[in-house]
Kinemage of the C-alpha trace (Angstrom):
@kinemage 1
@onewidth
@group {chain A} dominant
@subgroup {mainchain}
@vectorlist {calphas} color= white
{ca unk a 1} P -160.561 -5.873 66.447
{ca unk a 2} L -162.478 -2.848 68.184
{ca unk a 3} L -161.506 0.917 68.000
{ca unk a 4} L -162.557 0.872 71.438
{ca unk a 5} L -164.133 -0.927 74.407
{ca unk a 6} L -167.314 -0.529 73.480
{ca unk a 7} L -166.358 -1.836 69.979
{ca unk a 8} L -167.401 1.546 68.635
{ca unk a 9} L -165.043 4.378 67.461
{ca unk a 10} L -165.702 8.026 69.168
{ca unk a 11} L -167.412 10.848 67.425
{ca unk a 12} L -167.177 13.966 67.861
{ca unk a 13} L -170.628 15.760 69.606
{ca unk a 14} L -171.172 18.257 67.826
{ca unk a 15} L -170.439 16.614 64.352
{ca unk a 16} L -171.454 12.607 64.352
{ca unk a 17} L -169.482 12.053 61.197
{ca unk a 18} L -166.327 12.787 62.572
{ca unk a 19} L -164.010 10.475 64.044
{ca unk a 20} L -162.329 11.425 67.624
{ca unk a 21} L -159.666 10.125 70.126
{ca unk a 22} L -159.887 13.610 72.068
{ca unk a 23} L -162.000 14.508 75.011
{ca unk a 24} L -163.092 17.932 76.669
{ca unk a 25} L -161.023 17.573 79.987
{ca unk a 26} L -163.901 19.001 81.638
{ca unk a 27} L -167.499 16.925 80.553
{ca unk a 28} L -165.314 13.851 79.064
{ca unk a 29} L -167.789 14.196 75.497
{ca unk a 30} L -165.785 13.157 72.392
{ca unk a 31} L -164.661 16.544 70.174
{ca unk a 32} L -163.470 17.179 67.052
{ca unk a 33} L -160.277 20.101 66.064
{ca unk a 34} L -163.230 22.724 65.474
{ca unk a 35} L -164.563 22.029 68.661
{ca unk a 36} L -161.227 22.479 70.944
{ca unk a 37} L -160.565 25.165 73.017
{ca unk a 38} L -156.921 24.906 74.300
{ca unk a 39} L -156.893 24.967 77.823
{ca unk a 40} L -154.144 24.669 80.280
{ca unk a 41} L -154.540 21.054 80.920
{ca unk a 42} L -155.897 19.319 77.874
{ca unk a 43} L -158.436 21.054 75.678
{ca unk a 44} L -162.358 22.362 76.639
{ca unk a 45} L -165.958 21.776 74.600
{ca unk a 46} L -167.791 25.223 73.798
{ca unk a 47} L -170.045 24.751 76.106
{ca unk a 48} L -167.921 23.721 78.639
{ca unk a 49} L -165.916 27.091 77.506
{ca unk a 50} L -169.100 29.346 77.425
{ca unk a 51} L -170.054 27.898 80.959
{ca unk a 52} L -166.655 29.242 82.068
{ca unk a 53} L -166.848 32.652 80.701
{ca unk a 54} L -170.194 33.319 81.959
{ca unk a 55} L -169.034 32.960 85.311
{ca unk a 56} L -165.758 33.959 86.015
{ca unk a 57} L -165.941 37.870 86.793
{ca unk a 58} L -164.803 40.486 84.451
{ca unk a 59} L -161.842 42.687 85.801
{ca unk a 60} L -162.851 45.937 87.298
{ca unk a 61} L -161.465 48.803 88.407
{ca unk a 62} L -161.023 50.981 91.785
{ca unk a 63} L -164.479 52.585 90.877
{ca unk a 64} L -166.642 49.572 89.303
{ca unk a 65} L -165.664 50.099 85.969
{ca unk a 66} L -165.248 47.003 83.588
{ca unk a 67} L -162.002 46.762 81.777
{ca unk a 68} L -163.819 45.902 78.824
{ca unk a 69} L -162.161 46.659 75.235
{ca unk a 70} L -164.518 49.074 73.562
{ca unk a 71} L -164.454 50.866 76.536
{ca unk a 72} L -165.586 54.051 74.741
{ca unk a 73} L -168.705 52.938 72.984
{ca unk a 74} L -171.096 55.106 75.412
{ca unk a 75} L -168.780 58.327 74.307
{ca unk a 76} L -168.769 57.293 70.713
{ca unk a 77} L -172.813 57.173 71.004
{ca unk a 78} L -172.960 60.418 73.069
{ca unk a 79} L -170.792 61.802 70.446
{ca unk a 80} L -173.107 60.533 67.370
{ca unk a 81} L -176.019 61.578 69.219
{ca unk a 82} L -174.844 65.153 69.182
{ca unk a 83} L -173.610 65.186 65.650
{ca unk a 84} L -176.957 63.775 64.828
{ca unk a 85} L -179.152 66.920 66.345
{ca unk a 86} L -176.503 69.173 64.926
{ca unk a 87} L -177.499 68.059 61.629
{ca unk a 88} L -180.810 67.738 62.381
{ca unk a 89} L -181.247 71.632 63.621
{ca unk a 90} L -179.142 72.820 60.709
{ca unk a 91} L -181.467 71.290 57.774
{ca unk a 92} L -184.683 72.387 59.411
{ca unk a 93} L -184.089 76.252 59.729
{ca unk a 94} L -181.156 76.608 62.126
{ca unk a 95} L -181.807 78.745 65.212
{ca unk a 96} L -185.442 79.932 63.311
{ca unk a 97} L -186.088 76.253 63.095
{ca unk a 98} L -189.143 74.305 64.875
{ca unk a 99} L -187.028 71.638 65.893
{ca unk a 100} L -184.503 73.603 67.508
{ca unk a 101} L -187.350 75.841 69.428
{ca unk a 102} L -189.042 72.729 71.000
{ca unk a 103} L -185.533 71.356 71.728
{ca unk a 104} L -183.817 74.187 73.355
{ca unk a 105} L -184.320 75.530 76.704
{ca unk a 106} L -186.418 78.137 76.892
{ca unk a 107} L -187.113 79.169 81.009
{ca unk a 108} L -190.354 81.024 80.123
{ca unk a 109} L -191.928 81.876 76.767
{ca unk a 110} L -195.446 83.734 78.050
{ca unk a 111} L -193.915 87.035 77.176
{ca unk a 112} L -193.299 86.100 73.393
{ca unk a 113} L -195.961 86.947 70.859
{ca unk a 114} L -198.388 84.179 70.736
{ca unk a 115} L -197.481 84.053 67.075
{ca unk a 116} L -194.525 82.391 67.839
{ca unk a 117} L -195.609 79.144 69.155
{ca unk a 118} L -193.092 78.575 71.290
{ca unk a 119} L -193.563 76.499 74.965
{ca unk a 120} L -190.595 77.068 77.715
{ca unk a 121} L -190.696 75.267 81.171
{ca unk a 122} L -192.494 77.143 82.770
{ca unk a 123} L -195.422 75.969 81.186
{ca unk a 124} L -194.471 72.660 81.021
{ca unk a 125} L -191.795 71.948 78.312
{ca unk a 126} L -189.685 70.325 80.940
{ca unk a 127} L -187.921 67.913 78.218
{ca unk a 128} L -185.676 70.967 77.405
{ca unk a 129} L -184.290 70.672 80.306
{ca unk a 130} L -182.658 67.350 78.856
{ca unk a 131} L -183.144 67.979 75.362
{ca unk a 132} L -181.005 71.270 75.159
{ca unk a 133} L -178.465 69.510 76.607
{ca unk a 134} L -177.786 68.010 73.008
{ca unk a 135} L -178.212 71.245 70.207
{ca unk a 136} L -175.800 73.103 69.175
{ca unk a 137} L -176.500 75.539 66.315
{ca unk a 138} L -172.599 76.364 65.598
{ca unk a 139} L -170.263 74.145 64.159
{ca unk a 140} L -167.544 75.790 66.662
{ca unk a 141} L -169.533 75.356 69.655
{ca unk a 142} L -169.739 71.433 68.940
{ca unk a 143} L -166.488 71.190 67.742
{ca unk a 144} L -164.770 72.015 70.957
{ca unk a 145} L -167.386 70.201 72.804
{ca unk a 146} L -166.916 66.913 71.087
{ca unk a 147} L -163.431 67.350 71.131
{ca unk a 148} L -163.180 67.466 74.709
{ca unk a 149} L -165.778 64.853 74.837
{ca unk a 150} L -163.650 62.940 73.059
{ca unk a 151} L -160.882 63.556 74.975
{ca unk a 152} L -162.168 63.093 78.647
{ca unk a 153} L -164.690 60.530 77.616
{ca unk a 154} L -163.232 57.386 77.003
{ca unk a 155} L -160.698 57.902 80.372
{ca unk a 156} L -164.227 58.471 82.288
{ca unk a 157} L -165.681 55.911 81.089
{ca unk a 158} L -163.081 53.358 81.789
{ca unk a 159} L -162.812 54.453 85.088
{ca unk a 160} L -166.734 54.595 86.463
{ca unk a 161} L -167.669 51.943 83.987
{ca unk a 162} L -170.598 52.267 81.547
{ca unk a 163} L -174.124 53.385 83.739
{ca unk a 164} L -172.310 55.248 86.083
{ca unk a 165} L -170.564 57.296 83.267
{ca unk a 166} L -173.703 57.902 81.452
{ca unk a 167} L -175.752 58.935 84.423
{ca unk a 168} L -172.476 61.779 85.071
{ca unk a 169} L -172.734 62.932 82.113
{ca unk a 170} L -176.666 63.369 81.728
{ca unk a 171} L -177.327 64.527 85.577
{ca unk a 172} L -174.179 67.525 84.958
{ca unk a 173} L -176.166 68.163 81.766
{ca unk a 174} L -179.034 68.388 83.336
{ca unk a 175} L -177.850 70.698 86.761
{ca unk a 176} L -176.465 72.639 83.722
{ca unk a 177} L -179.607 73.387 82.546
{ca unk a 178} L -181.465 73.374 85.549
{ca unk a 179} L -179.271 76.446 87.147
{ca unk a 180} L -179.747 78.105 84.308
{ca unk a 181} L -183.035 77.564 84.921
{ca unk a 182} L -182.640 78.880 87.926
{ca unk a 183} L -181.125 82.372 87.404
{ca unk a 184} L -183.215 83.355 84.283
{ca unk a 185} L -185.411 86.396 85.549
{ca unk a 186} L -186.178 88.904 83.141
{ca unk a 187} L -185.422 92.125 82.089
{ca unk a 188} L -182.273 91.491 83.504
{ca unk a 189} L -179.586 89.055 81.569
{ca unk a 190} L -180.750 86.293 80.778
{ca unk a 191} L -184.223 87.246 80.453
{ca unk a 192} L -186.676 84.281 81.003
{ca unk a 193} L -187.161 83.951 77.320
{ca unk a 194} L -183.577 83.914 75.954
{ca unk a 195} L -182.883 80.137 74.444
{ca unk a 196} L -179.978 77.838 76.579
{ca unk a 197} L -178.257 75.355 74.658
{ca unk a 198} L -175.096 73.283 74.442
{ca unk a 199} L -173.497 70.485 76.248
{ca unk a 200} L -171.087 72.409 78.381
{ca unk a 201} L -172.387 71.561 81.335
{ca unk a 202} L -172.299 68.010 80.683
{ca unk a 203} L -168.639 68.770 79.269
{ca unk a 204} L -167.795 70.597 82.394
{ca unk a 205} L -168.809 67.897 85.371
{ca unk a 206} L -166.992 65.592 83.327
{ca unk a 207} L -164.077 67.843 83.993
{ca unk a 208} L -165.275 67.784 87.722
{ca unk a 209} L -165.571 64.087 87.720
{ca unk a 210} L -162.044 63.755 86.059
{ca unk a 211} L -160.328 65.842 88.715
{ca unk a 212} L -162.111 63.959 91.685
{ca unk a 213} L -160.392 60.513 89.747
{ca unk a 214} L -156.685 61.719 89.587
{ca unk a 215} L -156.780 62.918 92.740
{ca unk a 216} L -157.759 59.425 93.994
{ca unk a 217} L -154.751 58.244 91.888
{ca unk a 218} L -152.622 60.889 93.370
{ca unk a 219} L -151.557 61.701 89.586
{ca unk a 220} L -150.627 65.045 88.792
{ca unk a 221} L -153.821 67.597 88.116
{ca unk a 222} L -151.527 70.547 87.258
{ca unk a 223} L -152.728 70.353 83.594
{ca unk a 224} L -156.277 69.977 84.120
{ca unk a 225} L -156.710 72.485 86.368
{ca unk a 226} L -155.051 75.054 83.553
{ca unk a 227} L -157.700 73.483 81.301
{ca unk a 228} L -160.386 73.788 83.717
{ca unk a 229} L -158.764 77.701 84.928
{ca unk a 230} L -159.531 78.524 81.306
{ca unk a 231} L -162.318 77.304 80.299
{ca unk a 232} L -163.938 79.302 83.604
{ca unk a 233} L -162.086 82.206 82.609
{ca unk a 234} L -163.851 82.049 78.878
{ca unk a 235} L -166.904 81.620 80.950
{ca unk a 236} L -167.162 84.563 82.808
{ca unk a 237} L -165.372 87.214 80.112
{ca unk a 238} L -167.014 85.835 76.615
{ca unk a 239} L -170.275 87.207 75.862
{ca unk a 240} L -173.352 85.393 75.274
{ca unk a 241} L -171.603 82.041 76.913
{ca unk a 242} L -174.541 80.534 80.049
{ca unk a 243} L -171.854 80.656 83.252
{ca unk a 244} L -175.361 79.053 85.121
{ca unk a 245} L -174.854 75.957 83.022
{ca unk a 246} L -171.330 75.491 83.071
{ca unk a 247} L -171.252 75.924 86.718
{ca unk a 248} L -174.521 74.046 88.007
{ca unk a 249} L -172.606 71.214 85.480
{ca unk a 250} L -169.354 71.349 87.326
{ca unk a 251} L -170.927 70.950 90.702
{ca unk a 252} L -172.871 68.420 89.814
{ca unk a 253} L -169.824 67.198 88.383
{ca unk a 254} L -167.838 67.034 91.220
{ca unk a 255} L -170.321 65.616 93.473
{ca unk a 256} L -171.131 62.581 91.837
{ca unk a 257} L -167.925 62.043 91.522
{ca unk a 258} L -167.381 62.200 94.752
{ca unk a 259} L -169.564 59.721 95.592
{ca unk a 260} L -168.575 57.077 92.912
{ca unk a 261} L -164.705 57.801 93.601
{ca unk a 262} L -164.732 57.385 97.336
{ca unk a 263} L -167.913 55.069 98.049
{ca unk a 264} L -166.773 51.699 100.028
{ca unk a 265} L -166.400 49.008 97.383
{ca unk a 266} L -168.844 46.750 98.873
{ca unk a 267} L -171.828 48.888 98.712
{ca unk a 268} L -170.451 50.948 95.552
{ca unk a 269} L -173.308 49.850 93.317
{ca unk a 270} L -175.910 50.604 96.137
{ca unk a 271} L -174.489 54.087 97.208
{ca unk a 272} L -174.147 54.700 92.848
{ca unk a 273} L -177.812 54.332 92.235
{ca unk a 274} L -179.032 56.272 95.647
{ca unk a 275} L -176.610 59.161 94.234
{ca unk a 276} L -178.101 59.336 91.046
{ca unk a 277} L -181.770 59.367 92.420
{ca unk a 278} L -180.809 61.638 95.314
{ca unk a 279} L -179.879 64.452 92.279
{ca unk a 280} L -182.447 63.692 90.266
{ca unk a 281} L -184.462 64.427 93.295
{ca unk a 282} L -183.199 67.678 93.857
{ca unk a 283} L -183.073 68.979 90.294
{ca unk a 284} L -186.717 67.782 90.362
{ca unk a 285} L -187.441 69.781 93.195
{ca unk a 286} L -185.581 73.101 92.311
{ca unk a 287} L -187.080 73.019 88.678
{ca unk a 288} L -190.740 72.936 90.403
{ca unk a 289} L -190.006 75.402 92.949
{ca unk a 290} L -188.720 77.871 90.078
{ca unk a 291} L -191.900 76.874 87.799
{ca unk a 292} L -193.952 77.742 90.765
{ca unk a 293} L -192.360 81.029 91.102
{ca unk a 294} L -192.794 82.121 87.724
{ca unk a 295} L -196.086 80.896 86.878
């Protein structure tokens, strides 16, 4: 008497040497318990389930953002990033330190004592720009900067997804740095060879971004705008605090969030990437028209 028609009994595919009466309700091959995937009807092979996964579509939201569970990996990497520098400057000499004098901004450094060694933008350091963006020399300064990092972050991210949150927060870093940039003109404050650093303006076109989003949502901004009132307050009446870099951060904030908030869904990834090149463009173009003027 045969096990089955073919007088053979039914092993699994994946493991010959087990025995099988159960099928993948998709391919019909033999499978074993290890190899079943419950499935509404019946149960599913792994590849069968792996073919599945890899194309049905991830949930998104409004904005293009994936609705993925470790939604705030690119925050907890910005984060670690910034921790990293902080540690970095702090071991080799602080503010003194050669790491933190190539790092920070510095507009232009032709009027220091050649001594010094130290390059600004205007002749040619233009990674400071980008680089500043991530020093802090006091522990206060990146306290409350992670914090609200850490706060606004992970909603942010969410929201615009992964590449589109990362590009907001390095473009308002970078319109941070490039208005202060901008309005450095010595002997007058800040004179063209006073140091920028920090990643308030980052910090504050996330806030920009953030409003632009519950607005959208029609949610209530009451809150965030005290925040935000505040914070522009401390801007303007604390010494020694860059108001070009937390406002250059905010408008860039609030115009790229613009454009990823209310850009039609069907050409949402399109208009995303033109935005992002479109102010790199212009950030480009101001930083060479201020080099020019200096040099």
């Amino acid at each position: 008497m045969s096990d089955s028609p073919g007088g053979t009994v039914p092993h699994c595919y994946r493991h010959p040497d087990r025995e099988t009466y159960i099928s993948c309700q998709r391919c019909g091959r033999p499978i074993c318990p290890d190899c079943m995937t419950q499935a509404s009807v019946g149960f599913h092979c792994p590849e069968c389930v792996r073919e599945w996964r890899s194309r049905s579509r991830a949930p998104r939201t409004v904005y293009g953002g994936r609705l993925a569970s470790r939604s705030s990996a690119v925050t907890m990497t910005l984060i670690a990033v910034n921790v990293a520098v902080f540690l970095i400057a702090a071991v080799t000499g602080g503010g003194d330190g050669r790491f933190t004098q190539l790092l920070a901004l510095t507009p232009d450094a032709s009027s220091l004592p050649d001594g010094w060694g130290i390059e600004g933008v205007a002749q040619g350091a233009y990674w400071q720009l980008l680089t500043s963006t991530f020093l802090h020399l006091g522990i206060l300064h990146l306290g409350l900067n992670m914090f609200a990092l850490w706060i606004f972050g992970p909603f942010m991210e969410s929201q615009l997804g992964r590449w589109r949150y990362l590009s907001l927060y390095l473009v308002s870093g970078l319109a941070g740095s490039v208005t202060a940039y901008l309005f450095a003109s010595g002997p007058t404050f800040p004179p063209v060879w006073q140091p920028t650093l920090g990643a308030s303006g980052a910090i504050f076109g996330l806030f920009g971004a953030t409003l632009l989003v519950l607005v959208k949502q029609k949610r209530n901004i009451s809150q965030l705008l005290l925040l935000l009132g505040l914070n522009l307050l401390l801007t303007f009446t604390v010494p020694n605090i860059s108001w070009q870099g937390h406002i250059g951060g905010l408008l860039a904030g609030l115009a790229m969030g613009a454009g990823f908030v209310y850009a039609p869904r069907r050409q949402r990834q399109l208009l995303g990437v033109l935005l992002v090149v479109a102010m790199l463009a212009l950030l480009t173009a101001l930083t060479l028209a201020k080099t020019a003027s200096l040099t």
